[in-house]
Backbone bond lengths (Angstrom), bond angles and torsions (degrees), N, CA, C in turn:
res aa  C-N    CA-C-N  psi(-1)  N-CA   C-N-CA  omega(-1)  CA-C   N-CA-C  phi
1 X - - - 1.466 - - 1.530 108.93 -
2 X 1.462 108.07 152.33 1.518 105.01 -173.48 1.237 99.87 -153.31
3 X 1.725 117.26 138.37 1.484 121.35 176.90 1.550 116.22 -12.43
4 X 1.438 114.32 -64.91 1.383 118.79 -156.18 2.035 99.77 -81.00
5 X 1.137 109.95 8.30 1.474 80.96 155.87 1.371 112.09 -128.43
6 X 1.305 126.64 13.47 1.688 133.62 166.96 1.435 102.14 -42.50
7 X 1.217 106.36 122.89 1.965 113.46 172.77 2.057 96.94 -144.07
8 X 1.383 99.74 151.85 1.493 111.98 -179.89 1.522 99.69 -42.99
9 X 1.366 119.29 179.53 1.496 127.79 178.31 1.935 105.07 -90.49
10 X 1.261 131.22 163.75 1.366 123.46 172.58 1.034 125.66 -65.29
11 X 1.541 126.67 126.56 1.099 129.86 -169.44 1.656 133.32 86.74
12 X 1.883 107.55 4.70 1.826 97.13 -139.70 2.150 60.92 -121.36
13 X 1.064 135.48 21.04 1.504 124.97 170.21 1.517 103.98 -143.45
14 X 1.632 116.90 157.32 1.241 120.27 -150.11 1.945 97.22 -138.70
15 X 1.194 118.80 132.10 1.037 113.76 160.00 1.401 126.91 -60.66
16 X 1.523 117.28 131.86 2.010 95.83 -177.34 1.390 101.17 -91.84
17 X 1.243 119.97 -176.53 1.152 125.23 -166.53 1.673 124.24 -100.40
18 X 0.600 110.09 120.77 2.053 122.05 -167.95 1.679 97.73 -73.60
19 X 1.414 134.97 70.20 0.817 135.10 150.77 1.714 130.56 -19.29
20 X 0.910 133.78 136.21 1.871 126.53 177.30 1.372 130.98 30.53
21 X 1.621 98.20 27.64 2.169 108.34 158.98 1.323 104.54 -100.14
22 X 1.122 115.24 59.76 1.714 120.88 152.25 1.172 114.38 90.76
23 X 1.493 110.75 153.22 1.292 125.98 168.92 1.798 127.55 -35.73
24 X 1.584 109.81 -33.26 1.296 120.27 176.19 1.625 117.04 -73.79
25 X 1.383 105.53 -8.36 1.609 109.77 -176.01 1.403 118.52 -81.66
26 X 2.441 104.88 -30.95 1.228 81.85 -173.28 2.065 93.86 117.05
27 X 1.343 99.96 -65.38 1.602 101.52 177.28 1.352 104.87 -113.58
28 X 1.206 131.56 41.96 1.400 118.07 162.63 1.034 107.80 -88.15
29 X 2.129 111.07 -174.73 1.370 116.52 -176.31 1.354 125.36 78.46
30 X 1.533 123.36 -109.59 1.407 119.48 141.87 0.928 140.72 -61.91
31 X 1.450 134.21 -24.33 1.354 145.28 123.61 1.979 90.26 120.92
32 X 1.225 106.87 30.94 1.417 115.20 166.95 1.423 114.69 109.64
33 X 1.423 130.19 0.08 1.342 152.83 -113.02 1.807 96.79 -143.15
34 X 1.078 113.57 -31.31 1.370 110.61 167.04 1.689 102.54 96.03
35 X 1.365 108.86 -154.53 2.221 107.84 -171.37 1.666 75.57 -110.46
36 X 0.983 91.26 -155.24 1.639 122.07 -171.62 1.880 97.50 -25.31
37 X 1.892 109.47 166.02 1.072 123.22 162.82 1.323 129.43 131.00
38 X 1.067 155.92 140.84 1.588 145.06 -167.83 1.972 104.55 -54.43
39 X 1.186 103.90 -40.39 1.688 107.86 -174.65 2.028 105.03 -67.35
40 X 1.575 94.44 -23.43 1.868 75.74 169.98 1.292 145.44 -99.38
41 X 1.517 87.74 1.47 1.258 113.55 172.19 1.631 130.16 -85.47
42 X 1.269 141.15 133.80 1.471 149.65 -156.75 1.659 90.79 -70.60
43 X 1.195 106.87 128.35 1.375 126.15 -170.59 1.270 121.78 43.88
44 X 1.542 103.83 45.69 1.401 126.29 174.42 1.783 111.07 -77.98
45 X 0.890 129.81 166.80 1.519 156.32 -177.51 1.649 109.25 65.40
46 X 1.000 110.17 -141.58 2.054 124.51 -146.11 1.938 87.49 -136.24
47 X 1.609 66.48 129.34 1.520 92.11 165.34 1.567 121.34 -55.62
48 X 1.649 112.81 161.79 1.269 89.65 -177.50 1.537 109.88 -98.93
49 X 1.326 120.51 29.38 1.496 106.57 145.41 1.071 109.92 -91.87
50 X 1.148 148.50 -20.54 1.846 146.78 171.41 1.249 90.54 -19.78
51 X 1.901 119.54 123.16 0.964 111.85 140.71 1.905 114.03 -118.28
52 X 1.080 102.49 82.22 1.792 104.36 167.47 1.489 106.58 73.61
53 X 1.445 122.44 -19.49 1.578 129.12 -169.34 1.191 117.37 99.91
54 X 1.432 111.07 33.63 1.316 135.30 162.84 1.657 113.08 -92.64
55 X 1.070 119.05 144.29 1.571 110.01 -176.38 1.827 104.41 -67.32
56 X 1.342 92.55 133.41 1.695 88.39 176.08 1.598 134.76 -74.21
57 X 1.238 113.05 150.81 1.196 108.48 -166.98 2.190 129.24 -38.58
58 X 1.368 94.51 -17.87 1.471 116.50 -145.97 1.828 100.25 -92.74
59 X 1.805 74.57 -28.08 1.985 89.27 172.44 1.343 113.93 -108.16
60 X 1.119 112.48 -9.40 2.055 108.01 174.93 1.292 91.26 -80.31
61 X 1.423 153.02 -71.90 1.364 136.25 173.32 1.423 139.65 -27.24
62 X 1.477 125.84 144.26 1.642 100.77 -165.06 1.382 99.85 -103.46
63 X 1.092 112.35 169.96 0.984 125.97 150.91 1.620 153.86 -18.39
64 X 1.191 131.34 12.10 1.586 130.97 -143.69 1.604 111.34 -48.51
65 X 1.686 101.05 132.79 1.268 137.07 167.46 1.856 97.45 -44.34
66 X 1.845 97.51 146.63 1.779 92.44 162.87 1.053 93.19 62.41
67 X 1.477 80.07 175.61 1.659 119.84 179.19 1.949 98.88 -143.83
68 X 1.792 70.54 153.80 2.102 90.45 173.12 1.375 122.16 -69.10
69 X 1.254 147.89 77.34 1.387 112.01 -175.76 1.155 114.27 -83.43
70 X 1.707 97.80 144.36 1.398 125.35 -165.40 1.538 103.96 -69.79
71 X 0.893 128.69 -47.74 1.743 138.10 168.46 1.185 135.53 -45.88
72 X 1.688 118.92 -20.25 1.639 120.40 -176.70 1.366 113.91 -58.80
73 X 1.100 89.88 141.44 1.821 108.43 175.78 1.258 100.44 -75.18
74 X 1.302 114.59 126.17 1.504 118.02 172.40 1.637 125.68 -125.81
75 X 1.450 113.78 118.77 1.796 102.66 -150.62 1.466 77.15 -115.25
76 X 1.747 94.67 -178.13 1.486 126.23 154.16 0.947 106.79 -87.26
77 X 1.641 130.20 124.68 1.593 118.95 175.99 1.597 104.05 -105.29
78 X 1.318 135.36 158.16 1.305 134.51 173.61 1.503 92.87 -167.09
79 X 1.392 98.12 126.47 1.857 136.70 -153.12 2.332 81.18 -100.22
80 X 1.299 70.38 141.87 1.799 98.20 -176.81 1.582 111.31 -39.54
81 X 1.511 84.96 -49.35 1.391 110.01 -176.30 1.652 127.00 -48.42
82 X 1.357 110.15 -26.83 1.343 128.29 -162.24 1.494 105.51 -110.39
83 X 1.362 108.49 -2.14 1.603 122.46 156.15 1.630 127.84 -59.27
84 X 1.028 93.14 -26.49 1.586 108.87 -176.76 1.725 119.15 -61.76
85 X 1.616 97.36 -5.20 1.353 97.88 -162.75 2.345 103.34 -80.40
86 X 1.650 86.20 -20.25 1.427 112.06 -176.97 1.866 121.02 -42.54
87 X 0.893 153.55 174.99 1.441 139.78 132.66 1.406 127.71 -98.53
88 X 0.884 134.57 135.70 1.450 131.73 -150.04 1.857 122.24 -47.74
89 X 1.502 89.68 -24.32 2.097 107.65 -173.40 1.496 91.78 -76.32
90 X 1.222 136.29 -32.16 1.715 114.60 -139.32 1.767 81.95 -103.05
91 X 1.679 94.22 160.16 1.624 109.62 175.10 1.819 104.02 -79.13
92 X 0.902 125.19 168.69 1.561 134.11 163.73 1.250 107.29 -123.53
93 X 1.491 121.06 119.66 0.835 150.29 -169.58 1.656 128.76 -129.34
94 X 1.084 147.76 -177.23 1.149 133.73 165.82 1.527 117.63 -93.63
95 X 1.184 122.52 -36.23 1.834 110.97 138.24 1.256 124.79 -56.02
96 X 0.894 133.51 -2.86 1.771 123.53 174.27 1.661 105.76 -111.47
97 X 1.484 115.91 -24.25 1.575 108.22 151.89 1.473 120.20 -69.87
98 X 1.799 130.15 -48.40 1.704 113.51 161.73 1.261 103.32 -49.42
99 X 1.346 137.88 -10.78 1.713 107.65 -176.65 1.313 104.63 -85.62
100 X 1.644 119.96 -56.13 1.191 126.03 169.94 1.437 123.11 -37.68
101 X 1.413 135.63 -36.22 1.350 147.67 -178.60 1.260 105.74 90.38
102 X 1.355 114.96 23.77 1.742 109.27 155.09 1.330 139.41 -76.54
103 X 1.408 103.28 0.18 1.765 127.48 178.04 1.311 115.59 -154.65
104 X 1.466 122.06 151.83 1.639 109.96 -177.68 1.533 109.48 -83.99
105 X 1.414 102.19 -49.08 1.635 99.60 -171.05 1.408 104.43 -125.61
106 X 1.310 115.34 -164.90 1.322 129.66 174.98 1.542 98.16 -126.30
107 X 1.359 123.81 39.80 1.462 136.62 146.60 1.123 142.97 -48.29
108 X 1.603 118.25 -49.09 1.183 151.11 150.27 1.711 134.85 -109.12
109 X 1.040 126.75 142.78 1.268 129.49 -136.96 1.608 82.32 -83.46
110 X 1.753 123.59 172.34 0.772 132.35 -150.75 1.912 101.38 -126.81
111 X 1.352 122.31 138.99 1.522 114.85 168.29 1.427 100.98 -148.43
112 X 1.569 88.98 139.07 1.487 112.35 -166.12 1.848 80.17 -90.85
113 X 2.013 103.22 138.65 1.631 114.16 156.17 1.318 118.41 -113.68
114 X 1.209 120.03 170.23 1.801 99.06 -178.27 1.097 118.91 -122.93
115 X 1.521 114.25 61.02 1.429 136.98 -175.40 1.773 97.13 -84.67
116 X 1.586 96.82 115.87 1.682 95.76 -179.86 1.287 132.74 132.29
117 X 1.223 133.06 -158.20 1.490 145.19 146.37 1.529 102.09 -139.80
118 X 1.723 95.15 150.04 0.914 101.63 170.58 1.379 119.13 -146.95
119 X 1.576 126.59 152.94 1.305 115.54 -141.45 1.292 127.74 -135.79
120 X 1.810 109.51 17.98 1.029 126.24 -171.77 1.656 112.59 -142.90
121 X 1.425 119.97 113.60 1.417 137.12 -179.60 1.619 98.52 -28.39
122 X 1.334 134.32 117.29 1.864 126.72 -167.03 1.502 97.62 -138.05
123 X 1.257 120.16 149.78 1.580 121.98 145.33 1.380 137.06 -141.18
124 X 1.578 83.26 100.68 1.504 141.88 -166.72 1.819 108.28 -47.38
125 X 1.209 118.53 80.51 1.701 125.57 150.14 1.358 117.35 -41.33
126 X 1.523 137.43 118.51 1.377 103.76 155.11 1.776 88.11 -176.23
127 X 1.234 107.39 149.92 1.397 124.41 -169.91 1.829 112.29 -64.25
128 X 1.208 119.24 -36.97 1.548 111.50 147.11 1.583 113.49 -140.01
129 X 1.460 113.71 -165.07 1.370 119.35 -175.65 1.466 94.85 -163.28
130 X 1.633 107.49 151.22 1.090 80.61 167.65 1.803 102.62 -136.91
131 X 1.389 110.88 161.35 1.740 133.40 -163.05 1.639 89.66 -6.62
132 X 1.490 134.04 -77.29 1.277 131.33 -133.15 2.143 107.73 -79.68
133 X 1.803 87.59 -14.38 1.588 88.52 -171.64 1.597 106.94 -93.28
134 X 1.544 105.96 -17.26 1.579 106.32 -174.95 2.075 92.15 -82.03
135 X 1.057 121.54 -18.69 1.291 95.39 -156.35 1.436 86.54 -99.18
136 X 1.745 138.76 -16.11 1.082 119.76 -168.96 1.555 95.04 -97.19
137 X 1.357 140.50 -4.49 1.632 144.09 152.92 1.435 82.60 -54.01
138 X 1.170 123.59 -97.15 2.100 109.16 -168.21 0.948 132.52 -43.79
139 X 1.074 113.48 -16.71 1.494 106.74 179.77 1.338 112.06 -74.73
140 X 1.474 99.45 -35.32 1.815 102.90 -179.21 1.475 108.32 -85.58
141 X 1.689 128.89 22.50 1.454 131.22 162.53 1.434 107.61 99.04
142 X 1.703 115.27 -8.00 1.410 116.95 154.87 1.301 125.96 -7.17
143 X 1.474 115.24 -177.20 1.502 160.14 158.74 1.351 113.23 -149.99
144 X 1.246 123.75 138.22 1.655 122.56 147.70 1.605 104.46 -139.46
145 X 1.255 83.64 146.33 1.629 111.02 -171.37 1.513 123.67 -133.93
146 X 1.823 105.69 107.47 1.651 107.36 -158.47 1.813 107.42 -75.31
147 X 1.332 116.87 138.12 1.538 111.76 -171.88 1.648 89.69 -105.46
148 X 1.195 102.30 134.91 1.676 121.75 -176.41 1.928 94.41 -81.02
């Protein structure tokens, strides 16, 4: 065997079709396309959102307001207040809130708010805090401690 006589196997290639060389081909004339109609005409038929003359999908939906930004910081928040569930010996941490069921995962970083009172001496783990929750953690004989 030699380059120049390599050809496909029988049967596994297809002639394409010679569209509008005459009547003897088979597709002349209309060139397969039929007489009259939107389909025989050159940039004939419906888009492919056409649905039948139904409003299309792209316009029954509205519009949405804004935009997503891709960038927001997104924490676990848990308010001072909801500390209380703790006992005064154990650290708080972000595993000892999934245990408690004050957060689902340790997915997203965690920030203490200082919605509340709170009423038990704690020392408070957590990736931020902010001014009103660190000072009411001390005040009640706290610690807080930011985890990088």
């Amino acid at each position: 065997m030699r380059l120049h006589e390599l050809k496909p196997g029988k049967g596994s290639s297809k002639k394409g079709k010679r569209i509008g060389r005459g009547i003897g081909s088979g597709l002349g004339k209309t060139s397969g396309r039929g007489q009259k109609g939107q389909l025989s005409r050159s940039g004939g038929g419906k888009g492919t959102s056409f649905e039948g003359g139904q409003t299309p999908l792209q316009r029954r939906l509205p519009k949405l307001p804004g935009f997503k930004n891709r960038f927001k910081k997104v924490f676990f928040i848990v308010n001072v207040e909801r500390l209380n569930v703790f006992d005064g010996k154990e650290d708080v941490t972000p595993k000892t809130l999934i245990e408690k069921g004050l957060i689902k995962s340790d997915r997203y970083p965690v920030k203490i708010l200082g919605k509340g009172i709170i009423e038990k001496k704690l020392n408070v783990s957590a990736h931020y805090f902010t001014g009103s929750a660190k000072e009411k953690i001390e005040a009640a004989g706290g610690k807080t401690e930011v985890i990088t």
